[in-house]
C-alpha positions in Angstrom: -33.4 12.6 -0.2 -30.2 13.6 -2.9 -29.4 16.5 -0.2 -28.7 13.8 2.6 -27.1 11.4 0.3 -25.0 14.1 -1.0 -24.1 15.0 2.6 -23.6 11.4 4.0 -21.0 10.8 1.2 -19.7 13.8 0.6 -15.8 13.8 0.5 -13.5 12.8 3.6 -10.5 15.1 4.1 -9.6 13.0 6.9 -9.4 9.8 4.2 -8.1 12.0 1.8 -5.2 13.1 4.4 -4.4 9.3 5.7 -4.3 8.3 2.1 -1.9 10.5 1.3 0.2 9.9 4.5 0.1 6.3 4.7 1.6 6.5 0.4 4.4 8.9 2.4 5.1 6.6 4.7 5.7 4.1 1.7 8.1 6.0 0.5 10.0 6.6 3.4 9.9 2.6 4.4 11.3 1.7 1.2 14.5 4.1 1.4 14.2 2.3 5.0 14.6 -0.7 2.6 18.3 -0.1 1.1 19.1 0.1 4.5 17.5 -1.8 6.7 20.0 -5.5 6.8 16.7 -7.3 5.2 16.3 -8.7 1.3 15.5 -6.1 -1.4 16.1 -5.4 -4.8 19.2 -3.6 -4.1 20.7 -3.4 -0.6 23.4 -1.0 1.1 26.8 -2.0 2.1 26.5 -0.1 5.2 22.8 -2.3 6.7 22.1 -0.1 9.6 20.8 -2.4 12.5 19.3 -0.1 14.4 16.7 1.0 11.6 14.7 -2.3 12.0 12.6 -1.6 14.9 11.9 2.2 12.9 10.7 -0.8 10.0 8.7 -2.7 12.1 6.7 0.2 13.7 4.7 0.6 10.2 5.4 -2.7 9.4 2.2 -4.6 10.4 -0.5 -1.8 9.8 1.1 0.2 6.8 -0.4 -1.3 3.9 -3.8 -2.4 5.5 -4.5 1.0 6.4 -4.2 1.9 2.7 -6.6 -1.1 1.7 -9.1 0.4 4.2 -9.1 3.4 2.7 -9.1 2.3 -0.6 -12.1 0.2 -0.1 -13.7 3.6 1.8 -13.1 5.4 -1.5 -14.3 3.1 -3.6 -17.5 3.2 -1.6 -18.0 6.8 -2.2 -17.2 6.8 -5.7 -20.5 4.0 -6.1 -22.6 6.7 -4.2 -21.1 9.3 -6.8 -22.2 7.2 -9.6 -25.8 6.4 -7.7 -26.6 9.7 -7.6 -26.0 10.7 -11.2 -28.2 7.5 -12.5 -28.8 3.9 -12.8 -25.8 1.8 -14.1 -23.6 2.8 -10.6 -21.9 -0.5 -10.1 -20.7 -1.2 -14.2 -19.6 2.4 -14.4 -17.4 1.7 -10.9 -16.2 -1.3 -11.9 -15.0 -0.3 -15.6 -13.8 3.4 -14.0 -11.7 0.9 -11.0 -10.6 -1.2 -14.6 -9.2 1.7 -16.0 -7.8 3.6 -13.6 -5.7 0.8 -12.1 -5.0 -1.5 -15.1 -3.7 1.4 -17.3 -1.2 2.4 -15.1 -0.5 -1.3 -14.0 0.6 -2.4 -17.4 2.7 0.6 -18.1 4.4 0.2 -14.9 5.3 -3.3 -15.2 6.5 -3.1 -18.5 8.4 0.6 -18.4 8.7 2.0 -14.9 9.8 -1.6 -13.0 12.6 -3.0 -15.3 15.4 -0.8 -13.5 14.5 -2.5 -10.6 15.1 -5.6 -11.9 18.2 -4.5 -13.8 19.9 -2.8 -11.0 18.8 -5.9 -8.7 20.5 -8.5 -11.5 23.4 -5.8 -11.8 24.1 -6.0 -7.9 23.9 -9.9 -7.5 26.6 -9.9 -10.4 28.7 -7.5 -9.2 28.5 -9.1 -5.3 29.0 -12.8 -6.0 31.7 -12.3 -9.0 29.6 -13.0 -12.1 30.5 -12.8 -15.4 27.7 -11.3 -17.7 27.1 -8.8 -20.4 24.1 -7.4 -18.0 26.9 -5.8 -15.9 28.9 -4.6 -18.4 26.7 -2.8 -20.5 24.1 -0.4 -20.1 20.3 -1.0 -20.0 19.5 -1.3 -23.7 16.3 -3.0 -25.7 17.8 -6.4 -25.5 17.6 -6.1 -21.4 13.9 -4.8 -21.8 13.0 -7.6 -24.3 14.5 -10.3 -22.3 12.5 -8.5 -19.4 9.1 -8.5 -21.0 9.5 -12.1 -22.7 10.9 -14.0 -19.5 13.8 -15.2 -21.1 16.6 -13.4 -18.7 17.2 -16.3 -17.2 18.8 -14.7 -14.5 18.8 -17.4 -11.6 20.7 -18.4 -8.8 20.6 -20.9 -5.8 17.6 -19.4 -4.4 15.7 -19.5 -7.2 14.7 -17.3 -10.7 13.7 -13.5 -11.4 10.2 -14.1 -13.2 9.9 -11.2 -15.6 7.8 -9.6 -16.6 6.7 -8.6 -12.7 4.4 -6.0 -10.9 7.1 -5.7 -7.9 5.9 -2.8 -5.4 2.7 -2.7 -7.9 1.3 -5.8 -6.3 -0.6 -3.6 -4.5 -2.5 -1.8 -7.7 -3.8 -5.3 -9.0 -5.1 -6.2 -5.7 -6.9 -2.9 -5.2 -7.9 -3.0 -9.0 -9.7 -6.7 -8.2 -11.3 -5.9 -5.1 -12.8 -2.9 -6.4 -14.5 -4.9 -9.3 -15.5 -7.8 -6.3 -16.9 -4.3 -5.1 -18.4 -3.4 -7.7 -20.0 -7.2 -8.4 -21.4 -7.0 -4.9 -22.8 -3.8 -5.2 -24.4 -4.6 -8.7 -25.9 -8.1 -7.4 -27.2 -6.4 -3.7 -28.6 -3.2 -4.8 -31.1 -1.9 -2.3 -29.7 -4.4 0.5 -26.0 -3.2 0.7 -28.0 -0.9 3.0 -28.8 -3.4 4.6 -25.5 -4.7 5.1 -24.4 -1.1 6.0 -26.3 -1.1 9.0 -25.7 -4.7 10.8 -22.0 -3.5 10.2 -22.9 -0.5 12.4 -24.4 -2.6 14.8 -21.1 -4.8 15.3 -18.5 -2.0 15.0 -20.3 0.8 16.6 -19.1 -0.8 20.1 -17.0 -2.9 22.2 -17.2 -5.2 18.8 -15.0 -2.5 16.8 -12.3 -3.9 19.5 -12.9 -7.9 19.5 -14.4 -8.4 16.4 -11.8 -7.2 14.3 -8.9 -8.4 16.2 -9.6 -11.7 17.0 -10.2 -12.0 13.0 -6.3 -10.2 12.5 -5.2 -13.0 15.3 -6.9 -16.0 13.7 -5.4 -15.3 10.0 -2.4 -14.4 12.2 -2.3 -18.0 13.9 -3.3 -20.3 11.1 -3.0 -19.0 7.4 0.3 -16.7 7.9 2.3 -20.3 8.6 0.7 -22.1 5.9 0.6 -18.9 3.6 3.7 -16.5 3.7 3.2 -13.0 2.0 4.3 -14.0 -1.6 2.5 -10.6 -3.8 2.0 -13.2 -6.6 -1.9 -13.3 -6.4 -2.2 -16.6 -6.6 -1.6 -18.9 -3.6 -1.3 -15.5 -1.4 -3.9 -16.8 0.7 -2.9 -15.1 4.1 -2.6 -11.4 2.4 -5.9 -11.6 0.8 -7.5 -12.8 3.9 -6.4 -9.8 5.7 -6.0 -7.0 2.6 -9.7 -8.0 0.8 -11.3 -7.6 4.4 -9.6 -4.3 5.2 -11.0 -3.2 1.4 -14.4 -4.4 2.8 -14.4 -2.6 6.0 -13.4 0.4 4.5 -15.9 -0.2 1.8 -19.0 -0.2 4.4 -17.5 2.0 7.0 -18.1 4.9 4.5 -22.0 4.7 5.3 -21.1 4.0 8.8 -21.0 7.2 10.8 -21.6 6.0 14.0 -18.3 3.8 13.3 -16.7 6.5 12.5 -18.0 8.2 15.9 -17.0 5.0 17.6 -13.2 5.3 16.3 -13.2 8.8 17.3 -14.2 8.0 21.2 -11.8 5.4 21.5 -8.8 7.1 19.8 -7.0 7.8 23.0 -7.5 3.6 24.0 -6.3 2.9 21.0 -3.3 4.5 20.4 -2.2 3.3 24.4 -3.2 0.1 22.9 -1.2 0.5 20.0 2.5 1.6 21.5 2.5 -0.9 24.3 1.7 -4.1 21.6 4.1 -1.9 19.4 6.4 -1.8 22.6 6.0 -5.8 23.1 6.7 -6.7 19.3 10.0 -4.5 19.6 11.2 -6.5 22.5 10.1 -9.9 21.0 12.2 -9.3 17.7 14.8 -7.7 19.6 15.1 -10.5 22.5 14.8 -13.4 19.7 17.1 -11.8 17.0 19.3 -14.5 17.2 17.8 -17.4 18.6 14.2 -19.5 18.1 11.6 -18.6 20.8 9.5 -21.1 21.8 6.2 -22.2 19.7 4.2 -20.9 22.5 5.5 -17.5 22.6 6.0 -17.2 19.3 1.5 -18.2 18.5 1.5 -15.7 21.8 3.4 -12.8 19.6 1.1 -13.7 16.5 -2.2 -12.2 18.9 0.2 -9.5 19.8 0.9 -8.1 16.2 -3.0 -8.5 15.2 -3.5 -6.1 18.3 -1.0 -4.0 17.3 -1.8 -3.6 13.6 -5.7 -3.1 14.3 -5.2 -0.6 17.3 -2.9 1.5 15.4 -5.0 1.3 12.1 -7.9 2.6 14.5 -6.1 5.4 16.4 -5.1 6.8 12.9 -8.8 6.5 11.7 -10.1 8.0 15.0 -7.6 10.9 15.4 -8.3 11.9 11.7 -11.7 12.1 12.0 -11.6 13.9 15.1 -9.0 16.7 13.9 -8.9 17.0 10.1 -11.9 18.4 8.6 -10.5 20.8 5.8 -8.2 20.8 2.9 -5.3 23.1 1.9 -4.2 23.6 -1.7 -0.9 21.4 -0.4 -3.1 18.8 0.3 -5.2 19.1 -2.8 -2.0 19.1 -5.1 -1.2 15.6 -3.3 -4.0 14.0 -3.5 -3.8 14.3 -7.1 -0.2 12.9 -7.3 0.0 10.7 -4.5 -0.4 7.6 -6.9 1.8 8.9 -9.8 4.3 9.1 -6.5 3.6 5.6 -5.6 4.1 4.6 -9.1 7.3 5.9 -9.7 9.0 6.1 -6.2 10.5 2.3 -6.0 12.2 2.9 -9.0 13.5 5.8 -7.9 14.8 4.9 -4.9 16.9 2.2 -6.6 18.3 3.6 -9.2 19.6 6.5 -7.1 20.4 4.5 -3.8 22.2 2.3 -6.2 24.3 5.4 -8.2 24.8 7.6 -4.7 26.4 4.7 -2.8 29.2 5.0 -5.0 30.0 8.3 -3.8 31.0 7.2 0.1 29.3 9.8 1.2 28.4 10.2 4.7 25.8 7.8 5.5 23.0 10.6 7.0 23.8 12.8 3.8 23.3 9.6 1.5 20.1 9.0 3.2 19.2 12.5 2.8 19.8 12.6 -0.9 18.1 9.7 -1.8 14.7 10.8 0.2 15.0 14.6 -1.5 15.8 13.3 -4.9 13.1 10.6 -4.3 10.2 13.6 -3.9 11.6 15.6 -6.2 12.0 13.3 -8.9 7.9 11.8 -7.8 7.4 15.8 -8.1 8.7 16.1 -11.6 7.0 12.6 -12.9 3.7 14.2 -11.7 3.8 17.4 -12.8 4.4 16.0 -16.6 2.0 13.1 -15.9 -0.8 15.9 -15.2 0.1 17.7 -18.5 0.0 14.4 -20.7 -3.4 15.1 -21.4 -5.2 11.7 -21.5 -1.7 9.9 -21.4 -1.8 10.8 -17.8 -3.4 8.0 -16.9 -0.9 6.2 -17.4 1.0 7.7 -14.5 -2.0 7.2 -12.3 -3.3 10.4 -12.9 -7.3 10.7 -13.5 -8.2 12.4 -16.6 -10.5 15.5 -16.1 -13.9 15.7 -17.6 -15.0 18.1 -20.0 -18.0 20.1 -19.0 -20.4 21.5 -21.4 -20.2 25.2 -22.0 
């Protein structure tokens, strides 16, 4: 009995690699940020239109892929914990508490104030402003106005709420569905087994295409509207709809093998099914770009990017199972820093997109730069994160246990 639990949850390169790719691709899309004519924190003076439908290719599956994922991993760390005793679920959820909220707090309150700084720099220095915030450098009067939400750095639009989680939204959300995760598991015991298998029943077939999308179109059609993507937790309505039930899916599709079977037999439908949604989107936002389309169309381009973000989400899970069944030391090293990357790499990317522009260097070059300096600096972070001893942690990295000699 432990030699087939140890070999139904033994560990998932192919998770392991889309992890660490889909985190890449995070990185990339928020360079694709500076750029890109949308809002950031801090934006080019050269927006390059022709980057946007490069954006919106990742744009609807990016992140829910990483939930899915997330919630798989979470899954096979509560089978870790079951095999070594009773007490599984607590020991996930306080492992999930301090794995995520350590690094949480420490980002919000040292990695993410550049951000804002360079962000209230750049409004200042774009719309005229007087203020000593442009003028001098960051110094502890910046950070304590930062961390006591008195900046008071407003505009027409509205207020810069300090202090803020900014592209660490995504740690507190993972961090509080793993301990809805762990509650579950603690309060179903013997019949998240159970659960497991009528799951396998309804995504082992046809259902792994209608089920899941005509769930992405619904929340799609009627909470999106009502519920815009706000990353403040509260009143985010639409996001947790669709990000707590990719954690979910994930979360039982790592007992699921004939899911994962199914995903593999269908990769090649998928992915068709991806590109020519993917195809449709591009000519919707391209054809629309400056004027409204029509309600109709517009609900009818709703269905279109549900399709489009499960179909990719599955081609990617289906074309890693199929083909990616080793390691390498490569991919070892990044799976270890893959979150100290994620930490640091916003901050990053502004405070160097930000200091390079002023060089009017060749756009491509620019680019270039900021994505090599972006890696190498994530590099660097990780590389003294994984020497800090238990400190680590708070660069995301997870602190080895000792074993007994």
């Amino acid at each position: 009995m432990t030699q087939t639990t140890t070999h139904r949850f033994s560990r998932r390169h192919d998770l392991d690699a889309i992890r660490i790719g889909a985190f890449m691709l995070l990185i990339l899309y928020h360079i694709g940020m500076f750029y890109v004519p949308w809002d950031f924190h801090v934006n080019s003076a050269r927006p390059q239109e022709w980057l946007q439908p490069v954006m919106w290719f990742t744009n609807p599956w990016r992140l829910t892929l990483l939930f899915l994922v997330s919630g798989a991993a979470t899954r096979l760390l509560l089978e870790k914990y079951r095999a070594e005793g009773p007490g599984a679920a607590e020991r996930l959820g306080g492992s999930r508490l301090l794995r995520l909220f350590l690094p949480l707090l420490f980002g919000m309150l040292v990695i993410v104030p550049p951000q804002t700084y360079y962000q209230v720099v750049q409004h200042v220095r774009d719309n005229g402003l007087a203020t000593d915030i442009y003028h001098n450098a960051m110094t502890a009067d910046f950070w304590v106005r930062y961390v006591s939400s008195k900046g008071n750095w407003c505009d027409a639009d509205g207020c810069i709420i300090t202090p803020t989680w900014n592209h660490l939204w995504f740690v507190a959300y993972a961090m509080i569905y793993s301990l809805i995760a762990a509650l579950v598991a603690g309060w179903a015991g013997p019949r998240l087994a159970r659960a497991t298998q009528v799951f396998e029943r309804l995504f082992s077939g046809i259902g792994l295409f209608i089920w899941p999308m005509a769930y992405l179109a619904l929340i799609r059609l009627w909470l999106f509207p009502q519920f815009p993507i706000t990353h403040d937790l509260f009143g985010d309505l639409y996001n947790h709809a669709l990000s707590l039930a990719a954690f979910g899916f994930g979360f039982l599709m790592a007992d699921a093998p004939r899911v994962t079977q199914a995903l593999k037999r269908y990769r090649h439908v998928f992915l068709a099914l991806a590109l020519v949604s993917y195809g449709v989107w591009v000519g919707y936002m391209t054809g629309f770009k400056d004027t409204a389309p029509p309600e109709a169309l517009k609900q009818a381009m709703r269905v279109v990017y549900a399709i489009d973000q499960w179909a990719f989400i599955c081609a990617i899970l289906g074309y890693g199972a199929q083909h990616i069944r080793q390691t390498s030391p490569l991919m070892r090293w990044l799976g270890g820093g893959v979150f100290t990357f994620y930490i640091v790499h916003q901050t990053l990317i502004v405070v160097l997109a930000f200091h390079l522009e002023k060089l009017n260097l060749p756009l491509f070059v620019e680019m270039g730069l900021v994505l090599s300096l972006t890696l190498t600096g994530c590099a660097v972070a990780y590389e003294i994160a994984r020497r800090a001893g238990v400190l680590g942690i708070l660069m995301g990295v997870a602190v080895a246990k000792k074993t007994a000699a």
